[in-house]
N, C-alpha and C positions, 0 to 999 in steps of 0.2 A: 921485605922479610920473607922466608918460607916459613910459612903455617901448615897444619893441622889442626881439622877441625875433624870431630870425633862424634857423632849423633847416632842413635838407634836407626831412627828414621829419617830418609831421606827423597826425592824425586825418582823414579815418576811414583812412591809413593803418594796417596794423598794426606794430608792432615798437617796442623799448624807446626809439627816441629819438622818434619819435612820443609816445607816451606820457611820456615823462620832462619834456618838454617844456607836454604838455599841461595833465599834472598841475601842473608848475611856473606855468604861466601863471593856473591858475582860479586857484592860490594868490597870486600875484598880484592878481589882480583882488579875490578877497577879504578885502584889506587895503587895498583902495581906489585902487588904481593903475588907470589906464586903459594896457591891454594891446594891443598891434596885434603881429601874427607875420605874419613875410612867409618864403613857403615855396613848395613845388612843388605840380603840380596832384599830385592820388594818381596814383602808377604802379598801374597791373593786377595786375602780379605783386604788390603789398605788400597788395593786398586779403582780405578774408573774400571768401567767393564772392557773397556778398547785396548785395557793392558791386560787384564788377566789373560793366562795362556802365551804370553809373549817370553822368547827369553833375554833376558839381558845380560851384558858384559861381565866379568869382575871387575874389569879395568877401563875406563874410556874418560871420554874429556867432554864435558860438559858446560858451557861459555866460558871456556877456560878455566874450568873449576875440575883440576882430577880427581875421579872420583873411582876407590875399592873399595869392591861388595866382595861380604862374607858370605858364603854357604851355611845354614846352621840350622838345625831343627829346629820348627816355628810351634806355635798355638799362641789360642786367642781363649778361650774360653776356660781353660781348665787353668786358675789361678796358682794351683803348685805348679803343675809343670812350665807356666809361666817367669815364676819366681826362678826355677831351677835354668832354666833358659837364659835370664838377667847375670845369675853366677857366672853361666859359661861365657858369656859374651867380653869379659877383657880375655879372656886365653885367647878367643879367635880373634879377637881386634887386635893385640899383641903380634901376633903371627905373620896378620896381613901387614903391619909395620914393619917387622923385620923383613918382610919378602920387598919393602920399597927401598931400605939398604940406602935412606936417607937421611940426612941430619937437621933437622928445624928447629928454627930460634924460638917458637913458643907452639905451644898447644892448646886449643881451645874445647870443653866436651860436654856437652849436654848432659846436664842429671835431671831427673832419673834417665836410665836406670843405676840407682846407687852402687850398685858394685863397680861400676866405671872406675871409680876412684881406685882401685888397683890397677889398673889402667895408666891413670897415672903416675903412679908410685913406681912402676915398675920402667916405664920410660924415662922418668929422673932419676932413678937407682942405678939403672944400666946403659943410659945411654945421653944420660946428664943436662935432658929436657925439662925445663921447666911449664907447667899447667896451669891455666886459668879453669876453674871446676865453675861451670857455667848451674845455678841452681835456679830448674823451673817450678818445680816440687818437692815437697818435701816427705822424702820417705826417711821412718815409717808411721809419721804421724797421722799421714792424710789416710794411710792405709786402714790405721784402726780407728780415726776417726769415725770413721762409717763400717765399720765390723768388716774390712774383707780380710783384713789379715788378724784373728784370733789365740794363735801361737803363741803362747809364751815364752818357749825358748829359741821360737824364730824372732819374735819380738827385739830379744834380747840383744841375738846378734845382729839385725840392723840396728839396733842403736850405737852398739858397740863401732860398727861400719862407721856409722854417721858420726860421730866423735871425733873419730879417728882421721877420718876426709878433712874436720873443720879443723883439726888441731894441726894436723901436717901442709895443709895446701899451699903451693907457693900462691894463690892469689882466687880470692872468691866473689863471684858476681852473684845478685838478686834481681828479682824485676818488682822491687818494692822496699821503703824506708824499715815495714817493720818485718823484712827477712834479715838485715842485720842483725836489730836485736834478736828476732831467734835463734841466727847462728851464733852470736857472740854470748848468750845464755847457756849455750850447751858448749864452750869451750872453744868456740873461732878468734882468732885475734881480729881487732874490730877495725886495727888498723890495715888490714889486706883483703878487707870485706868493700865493695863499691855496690851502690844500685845502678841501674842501669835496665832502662825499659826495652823488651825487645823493640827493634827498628822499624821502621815501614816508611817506604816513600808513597806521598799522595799522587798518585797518576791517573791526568785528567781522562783516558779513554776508560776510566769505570762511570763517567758520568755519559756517554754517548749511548746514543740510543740502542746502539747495538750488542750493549752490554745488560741492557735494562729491557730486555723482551721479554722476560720468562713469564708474567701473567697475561701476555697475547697467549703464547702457547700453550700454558692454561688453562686460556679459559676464562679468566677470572677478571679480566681488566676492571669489572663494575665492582670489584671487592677490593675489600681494606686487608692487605697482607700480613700477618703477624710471623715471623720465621725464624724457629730457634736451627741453626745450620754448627755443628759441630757431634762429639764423642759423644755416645749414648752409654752410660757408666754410670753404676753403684755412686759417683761424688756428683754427681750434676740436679738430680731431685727434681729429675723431669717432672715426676707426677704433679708436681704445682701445677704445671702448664697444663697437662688434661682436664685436672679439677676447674682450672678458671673456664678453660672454654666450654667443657660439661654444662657449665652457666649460662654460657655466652651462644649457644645454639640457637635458641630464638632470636641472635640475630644477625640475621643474613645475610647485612653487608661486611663481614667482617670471619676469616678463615684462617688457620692456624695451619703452619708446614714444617714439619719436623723432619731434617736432614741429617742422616751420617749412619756409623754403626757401631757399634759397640755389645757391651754384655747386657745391658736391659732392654733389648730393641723388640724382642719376641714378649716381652712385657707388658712395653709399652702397645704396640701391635694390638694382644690378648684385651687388654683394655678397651683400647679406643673398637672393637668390637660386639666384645658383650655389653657395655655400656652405649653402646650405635653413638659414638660420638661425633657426629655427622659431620662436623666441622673443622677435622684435623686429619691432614694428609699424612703418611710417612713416606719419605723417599729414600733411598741409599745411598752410599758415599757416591759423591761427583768429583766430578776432573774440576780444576782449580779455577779453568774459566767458567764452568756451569756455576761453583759455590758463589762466585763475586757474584756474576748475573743475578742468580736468586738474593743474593744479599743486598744487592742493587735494585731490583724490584723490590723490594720488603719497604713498608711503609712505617714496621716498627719489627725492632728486631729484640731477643731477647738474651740474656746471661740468666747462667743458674748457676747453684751452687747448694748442692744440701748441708741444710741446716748446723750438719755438726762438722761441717768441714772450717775448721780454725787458723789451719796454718795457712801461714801467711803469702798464698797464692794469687795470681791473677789469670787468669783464660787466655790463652794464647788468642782464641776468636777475638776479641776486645780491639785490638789493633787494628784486625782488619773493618770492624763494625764501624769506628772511629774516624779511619780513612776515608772510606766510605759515605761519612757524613749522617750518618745512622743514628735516628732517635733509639734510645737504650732504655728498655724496663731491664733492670737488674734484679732476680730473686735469688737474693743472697743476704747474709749474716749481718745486721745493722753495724755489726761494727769489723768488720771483715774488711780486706785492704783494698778488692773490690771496689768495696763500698765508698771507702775513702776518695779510690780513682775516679770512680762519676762524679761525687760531691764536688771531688775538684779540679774536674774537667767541666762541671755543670752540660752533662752530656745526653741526663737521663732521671730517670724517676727509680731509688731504691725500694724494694716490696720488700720484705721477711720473708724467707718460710715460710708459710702453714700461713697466710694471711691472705685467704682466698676473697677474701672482700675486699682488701686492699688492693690485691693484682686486679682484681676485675674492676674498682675503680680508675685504677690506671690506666687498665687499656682505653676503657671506656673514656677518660679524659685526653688524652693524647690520641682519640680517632678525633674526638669530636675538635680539639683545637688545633689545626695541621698549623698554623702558623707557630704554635708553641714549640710542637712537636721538631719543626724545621730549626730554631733556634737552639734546642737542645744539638742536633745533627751538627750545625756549623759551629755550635762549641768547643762538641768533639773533634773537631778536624783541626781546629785554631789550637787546642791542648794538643793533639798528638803533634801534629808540625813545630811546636814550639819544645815536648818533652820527648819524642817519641822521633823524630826524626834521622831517618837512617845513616845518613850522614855523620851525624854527632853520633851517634853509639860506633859507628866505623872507629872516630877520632880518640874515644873512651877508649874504645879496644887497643890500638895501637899503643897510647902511652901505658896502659898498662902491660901490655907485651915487651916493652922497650924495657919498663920497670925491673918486670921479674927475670930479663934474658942482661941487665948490667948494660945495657947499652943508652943509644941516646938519638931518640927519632922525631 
């Protein structure tokens, strides 16, 4: 088949939809599709520092995965002019399609960001493509879940959006049972809804020692690593994790490392200073082989999720924790899909919100029993291989490509 896959972000970006994507696409290409992604140029902030300052192609091939980068005013911090940024991005993804003067049997495209779905409408309007609307998140429920987006009449019109994507789509994926009924709640047909967990192959050179150095370097070999490694953002409800270790200072065998960047980082930062919270490092986004290494050194790794986040998401990190073999304290919503996913991966230990006795029993229990701790890890690896396995989501993807394009593969 030629495909189109359609993502905000991409490589040498860092962060999981970059990668979720990338990986998706070689696997792709290694079942013999001819693969083209049309995406942004890399923003600065989503870099390793070895790429910022570099420039990149619009156009180049990448393990045989083509890949066009847009040009397009960026920001990170200022959430309108963010918003306004997500509107323009089907005009310029539009563009650089038409400049490929190509015809392809299906489409594949990352939401958010929700205005994509014009995106789509506009390539089976005009050029008689049919779209699989790939949904990671759900806006704009997650948005005012946690107060960033307070607009009433912005409000409105993403909903309005979001209707509109679920009632027209030729064909909708979730990465969880209860993102159907969500969408099929708000007017999706239930029958052109699938789950389908993002992908991951388990590949044995994350267990080599060469992968798993990062507390030589360190420093810390004699401590017990705890590592939340992902998005630092208003939906993640870091401060659980400062408050437990706030507690957990007197005691020394045991250090907390907070990776990535986002909008509460200078927060989180401000914190772990006036409070001297001795036992928690921050570091900044890394290259993809530093993230595994750190996650490969971690002795316990963590998911968050603020409290009032409801819709029905999962962490992109989660897969890779999973692979990994990663015992999982999860601080997220008891009955969040999350939550569901540990229970029944039996992967990890769920904590609440605000249940700072609880997380600090947790850690405290999973330092002190490594043997538990390790069975939790090879659960998650035995659930992802058996649900999560790249290969079968390749397989998923196909017959539904084949589906919505009339044909028969």
């Amino acid at each position: 088949m030629k495909l189109l896959l359609v993502v905000a972000y991409f490589v040498p970006e860092i962060g999981s939809a970059a990668h979720i994507y990338f990986d998706l696409a070689k696997a792709f290409v290694g079942r013999g599709h001819e693969v083209h992604v049309i995406t942004s140029y890399p923003r600065e902030f989503n870099l390793s520092k070895s790429d910022v300052g570099k420039e990149f192609p619009k156009d180049e091939t990448i393990d045989g995965i083509h890949v066009h980068r847009c040009k397009h005013n960026v920001t990170r911090d200022n959430m309108v002019l963010r918003g306004m940024e997500h509107f323009r991005l089907p005009y310029y993804y539009l563009r650089a399609y038409q400049r490929l003067n190509r015809k392809f049997d299906a489409c594949l495209i990352y939401i958010p960001p929700l205005p994509l779905y014009y995106f789509a409408r506009a390539i089976k309007k005009f050029y008689g493509i049919p779209s699989v609307l790939n949904y990671q998140d759900f806006h704009p429920q997650e948005l005012t879940d946690v107060d960033v987006l307070k607009n009433g009449l912005l409000i409105k019109i993403m909903e309005y959006i979001e209707r509109q994507s679920y009632k027209n789509a030729d064909f909708i994926t979730v990465l969880s049972e209860g993102g159907i009924d969500y969408i099929a709640s708000r007017g999706g047909d239930i029958s052109k809804i699938e789950h389908i967990y993002n992908g991951c192959t388990i590949l044995d050179s994350y267990g080599s020692p060469k992968s798993r150095d990062f507390k030589r370097r360190e420093g810390i070999e004699d401590k017990i690593l705890i590592s939340y490694a992902g998005i630092l953002s208003p939906f993640q409800g870091l401060d659980n994790i400062l408050n437990a270790a706030e507690e957990l200072v007197s005691h020394k065998d045991i250090v907390f490392y907070i990776v990535g960047g986002g909008l509460i980082k200078d927060h989180l930062a401000k914190r772990i200073k006036d409070e001297d919270i001795s036992n928690v490092k921050i570091l900044p986004l890394q290259p993809r082989e530093e993230y595994l290494n750190i996650i490969n050194s971690s002795d316990i790794s963590l998911v968050s999720l603020d409290e009032r986040m409801m819709a029905p998401c999962i962490p992109g990190k989660l897969v890779n924790l999973m692979a990994m073999g990663q015992p999982i304290i999860a601080i997220v919503p008891d009955d969040s899909e999350t939550a569901r996913l540990i229970r029944s991966a039996k992967g990890g230990i769920v904590v609440p919100p605000g249940k700072r006795g609880e997380l600090i029993n947790a850690i405290l229990d999973m330092c002190t029993h490594s043997k538990s701790s390790k069975i939790y890890g090879e659960n998650g690896r035995f659930f992802l291989d058996k649900n999560m396995n790249l290969n079968k989501t390749v397989l998923k993807y196909e017959q539904i490509f084949a589906s919505i394009n009339g044909t028969v593969f």
